[in-house]
Structures are given as C-alpha cells and as structure tokens.
Wavefront OBJ file of the C-alpha trace (Angstrom):
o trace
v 26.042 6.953 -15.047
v 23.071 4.760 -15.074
v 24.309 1.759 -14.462
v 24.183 3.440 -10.760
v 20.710 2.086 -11.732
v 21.874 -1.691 -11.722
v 21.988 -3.621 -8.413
v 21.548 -7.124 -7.591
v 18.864 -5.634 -4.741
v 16.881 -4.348 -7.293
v 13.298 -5.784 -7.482
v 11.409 -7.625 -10.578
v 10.741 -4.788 -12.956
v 6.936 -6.913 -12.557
v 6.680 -4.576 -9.601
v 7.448 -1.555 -11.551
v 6.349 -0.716 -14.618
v 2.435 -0.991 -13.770
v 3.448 1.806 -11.777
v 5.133 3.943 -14.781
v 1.800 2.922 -16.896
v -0.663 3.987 -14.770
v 0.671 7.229 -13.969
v 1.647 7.842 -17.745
v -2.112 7.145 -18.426
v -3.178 9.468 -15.125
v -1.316 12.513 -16.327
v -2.919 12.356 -19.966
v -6.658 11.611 -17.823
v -5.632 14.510 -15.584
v -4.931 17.001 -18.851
v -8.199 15.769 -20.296
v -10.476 16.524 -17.501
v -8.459 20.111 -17.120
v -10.083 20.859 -20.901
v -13.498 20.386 -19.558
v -13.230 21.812 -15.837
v -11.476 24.874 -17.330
v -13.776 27.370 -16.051
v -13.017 26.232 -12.262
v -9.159 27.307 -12.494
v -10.629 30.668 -12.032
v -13.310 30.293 -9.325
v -12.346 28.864 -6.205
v -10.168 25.942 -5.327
v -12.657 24.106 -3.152
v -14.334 23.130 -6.228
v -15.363 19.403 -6.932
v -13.929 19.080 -10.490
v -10.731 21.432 -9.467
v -10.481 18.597 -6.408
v -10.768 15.495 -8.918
v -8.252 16.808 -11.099
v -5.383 18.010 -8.425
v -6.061 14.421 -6.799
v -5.757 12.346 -10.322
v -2.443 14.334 -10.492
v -1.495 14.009 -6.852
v -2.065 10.645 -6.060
v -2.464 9.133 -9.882
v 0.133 10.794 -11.715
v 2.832 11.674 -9.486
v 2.691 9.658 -6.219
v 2.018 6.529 -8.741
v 5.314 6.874 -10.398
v 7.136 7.721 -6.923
v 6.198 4.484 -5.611
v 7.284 2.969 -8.903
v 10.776 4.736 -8.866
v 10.933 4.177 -5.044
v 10.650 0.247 -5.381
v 13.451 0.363 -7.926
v 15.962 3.294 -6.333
v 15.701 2.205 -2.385
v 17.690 -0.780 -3.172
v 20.294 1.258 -5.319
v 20.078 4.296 -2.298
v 20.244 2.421 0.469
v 21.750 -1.136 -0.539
v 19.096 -3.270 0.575
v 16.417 -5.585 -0.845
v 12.394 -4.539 -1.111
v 10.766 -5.978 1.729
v 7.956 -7.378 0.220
v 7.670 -7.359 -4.139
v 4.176 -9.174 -3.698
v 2.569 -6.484 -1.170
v 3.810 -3.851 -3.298
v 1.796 -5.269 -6.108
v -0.973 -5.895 -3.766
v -0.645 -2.488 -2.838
v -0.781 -1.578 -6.732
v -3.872 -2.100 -7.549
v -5.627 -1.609 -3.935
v -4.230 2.050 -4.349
v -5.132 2.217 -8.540
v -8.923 1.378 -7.222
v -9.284 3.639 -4.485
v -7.463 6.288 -6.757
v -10.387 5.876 -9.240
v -13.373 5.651 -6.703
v -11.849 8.992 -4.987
v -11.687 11.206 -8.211
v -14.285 10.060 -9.894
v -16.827 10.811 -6.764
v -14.585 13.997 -6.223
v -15.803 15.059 -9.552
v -19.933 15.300 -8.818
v -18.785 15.780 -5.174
v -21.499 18.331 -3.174
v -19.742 18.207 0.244
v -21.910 15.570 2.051
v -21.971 12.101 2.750
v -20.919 9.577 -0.203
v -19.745 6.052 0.096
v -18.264 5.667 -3.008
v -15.720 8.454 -1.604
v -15.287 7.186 1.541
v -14.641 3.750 0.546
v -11.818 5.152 -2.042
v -10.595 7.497 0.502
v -9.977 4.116 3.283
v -8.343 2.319 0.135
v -6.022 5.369 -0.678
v -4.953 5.788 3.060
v -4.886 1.876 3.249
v -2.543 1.670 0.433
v -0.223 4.773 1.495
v 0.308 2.809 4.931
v 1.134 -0.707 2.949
v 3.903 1.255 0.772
v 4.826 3.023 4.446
v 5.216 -0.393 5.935
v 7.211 -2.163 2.862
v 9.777 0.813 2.540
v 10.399 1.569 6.303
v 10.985 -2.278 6.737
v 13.211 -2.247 3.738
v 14.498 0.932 5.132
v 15.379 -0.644 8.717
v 18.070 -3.186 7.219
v 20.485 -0.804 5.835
v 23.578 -0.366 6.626
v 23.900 3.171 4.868
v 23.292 6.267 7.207
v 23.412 9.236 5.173
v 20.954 12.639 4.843
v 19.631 10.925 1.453
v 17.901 8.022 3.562
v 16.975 10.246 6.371
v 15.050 12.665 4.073
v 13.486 10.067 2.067
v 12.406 8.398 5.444
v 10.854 11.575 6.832
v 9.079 11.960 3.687
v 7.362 8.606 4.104
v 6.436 10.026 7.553
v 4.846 13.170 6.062
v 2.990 10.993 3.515
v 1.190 9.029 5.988
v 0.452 12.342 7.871
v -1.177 13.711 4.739
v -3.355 11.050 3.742
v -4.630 10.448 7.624
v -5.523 14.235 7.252
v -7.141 14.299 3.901
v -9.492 11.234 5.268
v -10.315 13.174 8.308
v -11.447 16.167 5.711
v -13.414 13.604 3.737
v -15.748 12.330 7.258
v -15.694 15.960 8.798
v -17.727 17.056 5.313
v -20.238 14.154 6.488
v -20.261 14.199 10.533
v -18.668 17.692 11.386
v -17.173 16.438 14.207
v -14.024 18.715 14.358
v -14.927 22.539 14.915
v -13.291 25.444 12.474
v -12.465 26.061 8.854
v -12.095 23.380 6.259
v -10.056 25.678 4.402
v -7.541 25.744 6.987
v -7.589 21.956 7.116
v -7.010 21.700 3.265
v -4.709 24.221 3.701
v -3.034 22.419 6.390
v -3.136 18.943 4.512
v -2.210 20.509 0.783
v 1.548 21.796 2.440
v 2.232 18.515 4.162
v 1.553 16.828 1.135
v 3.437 18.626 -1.546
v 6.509 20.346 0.800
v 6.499 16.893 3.758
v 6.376 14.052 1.217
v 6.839 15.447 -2.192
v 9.205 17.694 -1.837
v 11.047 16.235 0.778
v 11.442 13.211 -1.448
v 12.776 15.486 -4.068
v 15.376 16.832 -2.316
v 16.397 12.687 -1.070
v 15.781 10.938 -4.312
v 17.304 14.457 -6.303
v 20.537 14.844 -4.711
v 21.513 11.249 -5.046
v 20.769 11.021 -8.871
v 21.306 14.528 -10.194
v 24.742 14.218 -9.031
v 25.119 10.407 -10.430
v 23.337 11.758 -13.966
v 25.189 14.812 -14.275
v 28.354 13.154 -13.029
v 30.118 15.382 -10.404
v 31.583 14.750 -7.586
v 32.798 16.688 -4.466
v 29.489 18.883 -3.308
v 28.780 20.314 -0.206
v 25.936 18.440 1.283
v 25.848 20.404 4.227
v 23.143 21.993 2.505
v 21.305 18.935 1.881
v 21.433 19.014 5.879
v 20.285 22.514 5.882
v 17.925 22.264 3.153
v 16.046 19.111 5.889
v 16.062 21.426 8.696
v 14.862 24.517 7.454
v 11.884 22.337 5.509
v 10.961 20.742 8.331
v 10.460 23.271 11.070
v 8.927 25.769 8.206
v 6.329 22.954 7.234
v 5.594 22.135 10.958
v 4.492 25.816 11.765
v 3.359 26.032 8.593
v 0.746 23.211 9.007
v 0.303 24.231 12.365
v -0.540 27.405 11.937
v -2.880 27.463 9.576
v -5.433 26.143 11.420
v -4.090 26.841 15.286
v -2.505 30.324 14.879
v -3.649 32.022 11.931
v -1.642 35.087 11.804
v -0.022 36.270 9.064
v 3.100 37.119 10.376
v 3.338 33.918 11.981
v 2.177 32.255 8.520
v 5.229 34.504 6.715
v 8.020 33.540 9.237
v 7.075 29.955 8.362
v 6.955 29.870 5.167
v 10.188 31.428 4.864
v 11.716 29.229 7.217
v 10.353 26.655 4.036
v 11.971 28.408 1.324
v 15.357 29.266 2.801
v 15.725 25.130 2.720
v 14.200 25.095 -0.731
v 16.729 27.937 -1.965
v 19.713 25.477 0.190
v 18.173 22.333 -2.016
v 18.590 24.711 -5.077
v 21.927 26.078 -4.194
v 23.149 22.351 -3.988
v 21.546 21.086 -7.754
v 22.832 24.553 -9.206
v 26.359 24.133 -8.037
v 26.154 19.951 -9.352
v 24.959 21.873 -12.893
v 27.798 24.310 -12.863
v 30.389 21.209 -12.033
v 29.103 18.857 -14.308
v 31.228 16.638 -16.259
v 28.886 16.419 -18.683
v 28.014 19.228 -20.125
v 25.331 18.446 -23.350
v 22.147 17.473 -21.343
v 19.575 15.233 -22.595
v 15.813 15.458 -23.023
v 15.582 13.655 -19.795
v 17.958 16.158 -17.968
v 16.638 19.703 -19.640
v 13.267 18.776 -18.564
v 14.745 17.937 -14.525
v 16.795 21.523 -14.915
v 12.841 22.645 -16.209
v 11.360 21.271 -13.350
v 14.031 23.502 -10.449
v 13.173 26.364 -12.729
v 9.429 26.142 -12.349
v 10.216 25.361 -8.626
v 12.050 28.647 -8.217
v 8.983 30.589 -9.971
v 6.592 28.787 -8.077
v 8.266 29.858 -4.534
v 7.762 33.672 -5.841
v 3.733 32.421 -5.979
v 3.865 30.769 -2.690
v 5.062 33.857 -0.884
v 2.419 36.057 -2.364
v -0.291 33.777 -1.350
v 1.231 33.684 2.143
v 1.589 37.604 2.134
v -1.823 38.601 1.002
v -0.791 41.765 -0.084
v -3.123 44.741 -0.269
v -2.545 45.343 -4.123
v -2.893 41.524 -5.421
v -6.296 41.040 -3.085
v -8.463 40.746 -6.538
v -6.587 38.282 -7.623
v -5.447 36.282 -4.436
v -7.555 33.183 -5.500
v -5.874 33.043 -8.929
v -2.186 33.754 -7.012
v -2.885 30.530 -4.739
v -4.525 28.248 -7.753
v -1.328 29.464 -9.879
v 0.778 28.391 -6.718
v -0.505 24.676 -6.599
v -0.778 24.326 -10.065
v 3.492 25.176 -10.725
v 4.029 22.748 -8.489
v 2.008 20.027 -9.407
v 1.961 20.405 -13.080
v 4.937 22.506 -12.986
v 7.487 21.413 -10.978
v 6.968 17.797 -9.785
v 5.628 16.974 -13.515
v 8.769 17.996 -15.435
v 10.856 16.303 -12.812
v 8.897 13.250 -13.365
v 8.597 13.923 -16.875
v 12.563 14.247 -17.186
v 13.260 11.362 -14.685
v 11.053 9.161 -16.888
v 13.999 9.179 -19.232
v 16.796 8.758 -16.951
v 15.124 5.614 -15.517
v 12.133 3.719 -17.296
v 14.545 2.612 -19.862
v 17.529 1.219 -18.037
v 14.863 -1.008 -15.982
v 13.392 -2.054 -18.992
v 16.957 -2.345 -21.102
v 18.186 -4.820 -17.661
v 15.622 -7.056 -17.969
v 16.170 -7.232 -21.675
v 19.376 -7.243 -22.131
v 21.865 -7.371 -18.872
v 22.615 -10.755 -19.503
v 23.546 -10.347 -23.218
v 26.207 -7.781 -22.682
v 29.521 -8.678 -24.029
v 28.226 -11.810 -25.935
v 25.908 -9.800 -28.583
v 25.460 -6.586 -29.738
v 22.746 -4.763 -27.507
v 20.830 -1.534 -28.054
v 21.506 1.151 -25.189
v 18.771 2.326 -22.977
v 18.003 5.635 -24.837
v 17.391 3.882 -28.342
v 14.175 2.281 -26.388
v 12.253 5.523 -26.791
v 12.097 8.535 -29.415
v 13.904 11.270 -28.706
v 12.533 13.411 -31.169
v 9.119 12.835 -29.863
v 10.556 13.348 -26.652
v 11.694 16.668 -27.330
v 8.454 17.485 -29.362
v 6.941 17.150 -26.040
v 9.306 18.973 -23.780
v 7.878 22.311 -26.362
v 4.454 21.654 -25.521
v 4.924 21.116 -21.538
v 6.555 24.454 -22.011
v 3.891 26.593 -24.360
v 1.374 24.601 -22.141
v 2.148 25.822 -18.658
v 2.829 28.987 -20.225
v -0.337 29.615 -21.453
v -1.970 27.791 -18.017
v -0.402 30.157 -15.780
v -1.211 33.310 -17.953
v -5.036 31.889 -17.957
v -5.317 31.502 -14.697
v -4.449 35.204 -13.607
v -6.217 36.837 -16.516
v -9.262 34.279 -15.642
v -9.561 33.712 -19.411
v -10.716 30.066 -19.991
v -10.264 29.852 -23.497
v -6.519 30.186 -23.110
v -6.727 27.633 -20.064
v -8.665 25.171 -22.549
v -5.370 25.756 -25.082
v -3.064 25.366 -22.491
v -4.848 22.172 -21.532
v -4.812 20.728 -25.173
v -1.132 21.734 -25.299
v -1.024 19.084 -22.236
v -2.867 16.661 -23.861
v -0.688 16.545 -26.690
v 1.885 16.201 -24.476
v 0.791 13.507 -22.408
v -0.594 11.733 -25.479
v 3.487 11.757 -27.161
v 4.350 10.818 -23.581
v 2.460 7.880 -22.872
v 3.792 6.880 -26.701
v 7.480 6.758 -25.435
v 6.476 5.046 -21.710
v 4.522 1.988 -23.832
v 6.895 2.153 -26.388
v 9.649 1.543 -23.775
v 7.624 -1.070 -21.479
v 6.500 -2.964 -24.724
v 10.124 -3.286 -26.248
v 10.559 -6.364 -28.118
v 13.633 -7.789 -27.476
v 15.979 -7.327 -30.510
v 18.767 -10.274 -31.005
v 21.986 -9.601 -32.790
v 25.245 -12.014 -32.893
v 28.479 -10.891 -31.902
l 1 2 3 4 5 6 7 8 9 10 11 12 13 14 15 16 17 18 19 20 21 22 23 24 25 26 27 28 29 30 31 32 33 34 35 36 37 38 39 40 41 42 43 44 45 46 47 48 49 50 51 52 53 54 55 56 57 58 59 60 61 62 63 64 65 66 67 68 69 70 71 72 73 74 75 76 77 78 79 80 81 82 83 84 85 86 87 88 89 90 91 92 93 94 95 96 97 98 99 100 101 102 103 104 105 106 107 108 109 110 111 112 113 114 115 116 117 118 119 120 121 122 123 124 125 126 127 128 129 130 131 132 133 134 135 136 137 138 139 140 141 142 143 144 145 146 147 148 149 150 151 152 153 154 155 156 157 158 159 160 161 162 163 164 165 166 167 168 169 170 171 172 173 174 175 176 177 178 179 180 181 182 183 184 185 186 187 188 189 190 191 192 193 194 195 196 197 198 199 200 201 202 203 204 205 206 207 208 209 210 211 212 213 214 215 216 217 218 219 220 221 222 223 224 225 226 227 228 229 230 231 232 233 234 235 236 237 238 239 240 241 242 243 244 245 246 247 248 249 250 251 252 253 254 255 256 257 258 259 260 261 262 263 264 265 266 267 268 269 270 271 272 273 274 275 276 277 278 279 280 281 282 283 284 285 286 287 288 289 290 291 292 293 294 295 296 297 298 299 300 301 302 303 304 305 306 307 308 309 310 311 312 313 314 315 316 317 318 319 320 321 322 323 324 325 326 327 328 329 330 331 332 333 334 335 336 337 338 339 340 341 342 343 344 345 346 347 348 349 350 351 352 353 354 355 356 357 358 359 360 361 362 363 364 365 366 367 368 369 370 371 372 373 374 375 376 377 378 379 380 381 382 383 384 385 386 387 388 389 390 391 392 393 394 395 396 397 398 399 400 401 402 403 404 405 406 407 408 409 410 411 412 413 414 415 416 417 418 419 420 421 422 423 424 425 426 427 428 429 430 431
C-alpha cells in the first residue's frame, strides 16, 4: 500500500511540495495560454506560442512534479538518502526562473537572437544538470540493483541529453553555426525528451508503484527488461536518424523498434491490472489506467506521423501536433494527474501525522483532498482531450478553445485539491 511511501530515507517534505505547487499552478498557466494560442494547434508546430505552451507543460508542469516525486520515491526505490535536500531547493527555484524567462520569451519569440531566452535556456540546462548530479550521487550509494534503478538512471541520462540539445537549438537560431534542418533537430530533441527521459522514467517509477498500488505480486519483469532494450535502441536511431539518415524506412524500423518496448511496458501494467488484489480503483488509479490508455492511442498517432502516408498528407501537420499533444497532455498528464493522488497526500499526512499514530485518532491520507472534486475533474480531462484532439484534425479552433476551457476547469479543481492537501491544518483528536 502506501505506506511503501514511508521510509526513514525519505527527505523533508520542505523539498517537495514547492515542487507539487508549481507544477499544479504550470498546468492551469499552460491550459490558459492554450485558450488564447488556439489558432496555432492547427498551423505549424514551430510556432512561438505553440513552443511556450509545450515548454510550460514540458518543463513546468510535468518535469516539475517528476523532480518533486523523484526526491521523495529514490529513497523508497532504491533505499538510500537524497544527496543533497539544500541543492535540490537551490535547484528549485534556479529551474522555476529559467522556466519562466524561457516561455515567456518563447511566446513573442521571432527566431533570432534574445537574451532573455538564452539566459533562461543556461538556467534550465543548469538546473537539469544540478538534479542530474544530486540523483546520480544519491543513485551511486545503493545497494539495490534492479531494472527499476537502471531505467530510472538512463532516463536521467536522456534528460541531460535533451536539454544540452534544446540549448544548442536555442544559439543555432542566433549564430547558425551547425548546417541542416532545425526541424530535424527539434525533431531529434522532442523524442529524446518525451520517449529517453519521460517515458523511460515511466516505465522505472511505473512498474515499481503500479504494482505496490494495485497490490500484486508475482509479474514477469522480463518485460520490464525488454521494454529498456527495445526503447533504447528505437530512440537512438530514432534521434539519429532524423537528422543523419532521413529515410523513411529507416525512420519506421525505428520507431517500431520504440513501440514494441512500449507495447512490452504495457503488456507488464495490463497483466498487474488483471492480477490485482484490489479490484475497486480510486480516482487516483482510473486516471493512471487513463493515462496507458491515451498512451496506447497516442502510439497509433506516432506511427502515422512516422509513415507519412499518401492519403493522410493534408493533414500530416495536425497527425504530428495530435501526436505530441496525447502525450503531453494526454498521457504523461493523467499519469501525473492520477499519481498526484497516490502520493501528495501520504507526504503531507507523514509529516502531519506519523508520529500520532496509535496514540490519537488520525485522518487517512485520502480524507486530505475531495474526492468528489477529484472525480469532477477526471470528466473534464476526459471531454477536454476529447474535444482537443477532434479540434486539432478538423482545424476548428472554436472547439480547441472549448476543449481548452474544459482544461482550465480542470486544472482550476486541481490546483484546489493540491493546496488543499499542502495547506492541511493539522486536526488533533484524543484517543
């Protein structure tokens, strides 16, 4: 159950619920600024607004709440104590300003040289190596050797590869100093990101807790091992070949290679929801199942905007927006979304309450939040992608803008739960 959650490694929950805050607040932001950039969903992805928004949910949203959930779950996963709790809070708000300095110049970006960008680009990068250095020397102490610390490792790796890549796209707009297509590159640098370190990190962080949520035991993690090989070497050529060997066939093999681990990773969760002890899941769990759902869907996308097919050429922009945008506010969202629930309050209900058990009557973890509201959201994530997806292929922009408010409202009831739950007033009963 949670209290998998509970170890005496675990670090000051100081270090992470600014995390859960600020990407709470960066999803609602992202949602916001999807209502007014509506129009560029159905245009073309190198836009500056479409850029601001996929990095406020990249980097503000979703990689904010990693490193949160990271700091917290790499001393439960691998049994050993955060390096450092004061660089990671250092690291907080050097990555929280370069965050805002990136988007916000991303937004009125025209493809030449700005400081304000550049300077937030260095802090991002910065920050990504400071969080690199304070897991991998947390990492180096365990004891635990297992293809849950390996992945989550490699993932780290990919991270830093992405970022390094996505600054070199930044100062190639301004100096041109490496020859070829800047599509490729963001091509290049959008798979290492979401497949190398997001998804990656999914299938680590995923097949430790799904298993410890959904309690079942007895799985065959072989394909966990095959899920890290076939990722890997697919995402390698992948990257690679975007920009060194263009070909299509070459760009279908590899991408295949990708999904055959994806399908493994998938094979793995579905057979830990088929064995599942228990069987009634809660808000936080229905919106994790969601979230492999949307994942599924989005591979279907992914493939088409690989293939390039003769009969979806109109619409090939709209295929490979659609693609990115199941993932990010598909996918990883309802995973974090769900995981909010499984986590956020057993940090908070520790620091509250551990000591108190057994000598006073305590609340449990999920009476910290709403449920109701909880589920009220879950519908409007739903009707919301829904309606984004169907926008973005019909290149209609009013349903876009209601898909977007269906988001807001949804990120609005979320952020209500997350400061609900990191604002929780201690309640005292006797025995």
């Amino acid at each position: 159950m949670q209290a998998g959650l509970s170890t005496k490694n675990a670090p000051s929950p100081n270090v992470v619920l600014p995390h859960y805050a600020f990407g709470a607040l960066s999803f609602l932001v992202a949602a916001t600024m999807l209502f007014f950039a509506a129009g560029d969903l159905v245009g073309h992805y190198l836009s500056p607004k479409l850029l601001s928004i996929t990095h406020v949910l990249v980097l503000g949203w979703i990689t904010m709440i990693i490193f949160g959930a990271l700091y917290q779950l790499i001393p439960v996963i691998m049994e050993v104590k955060l390096y450092s709790e004061k660089l990671a809070l250092v690291n907080f708000f050097i990555f929280g300003t370069g965050l805002v300095l990136l988007s916000a110049s991303f937004w009125t970006f025209t493809f030449g040289r700005s400081i304000m960008l550049e300077t937030g680009g260095v802090m991002v990068v910065l920050s990504m190596v400071l969080f690199a250095i304070n897991t991998i020397l947390s990492a180096v102490k365990t004891e635990v050797k297992n293809i849950e610390n390996i992945t989550i490792i490699t993932a780290i790796f990919w991270l830093i590869l992405t970022v390094v890549l996505g600054l070199i796209i930044v100062l190639n707009f301004a100096f041109q100093f490496i020859p070829g297509s800047h599509l490729q590159l963001l091509k290049s640098h959008a798979h290492i990101g979401m497949v190398g370190w997001f998804l990656l990190l999914v299938v680590g962080v995923a097949s430790k807790l799904m298993p410890m949520f959904l309690i079942v035991h007895k799985l065959p993690r072989k394909l966990l091992v095959y899920a890290y090989i076939l990722i890997n070497i697919g995402l390698i050529a992948l990257s690679l070949g975007y920009y060194f060997f263009n070909e299509p066939w070459f760009l279908t093999l590899s991408a295949t290679t990708v999904i055959a681990g994806i399908v493994s990773f998938l094979r793995f969760n579905f057979i830990a929801f088929s064995k599942r002890i228990r069987k009634k899941l809660d808000v936080g769990m229905k919106m994790s199942a969601l979230g492999f759902i949307l994942l599924g869907i989005s591979l279907v996308f992914g493939l088409f905007s690989v293939l390039s097919l003769e009969f979806t050429s109109q619409i090939q922009t709209r295929i490979e927006i659609s693609y990115g945008v199941l993932l990010l506010f598909g996918f990883l969202s309802s995973l974090i979304l769900g995981q909010t629930y499984k986590t956020l309050p057993f940090i908070v209900w520790l620091k509250k309450y551990q000591s108190k058990v057994g000598k006073q009557k305590v609340p449990l973890p999920l009476e910290l939040y709403s449920d109701r509201i909880a589920n009220i959201h879950l519908i409007t994530f739903v009707l919301g992608i829904i309606m984004l997806i169907t926008g973005i292929l019909t290149g209609t922009v009013l349903i876009i803008q209601i898909a977007a408010v269906l988001l807001i409202i949804t990120g609005l009831l979320y952020n209500y739960n997350v400061f609900k739950i990191i604002f929780h007033k201690e309640i005292n009963h006797e025995s």
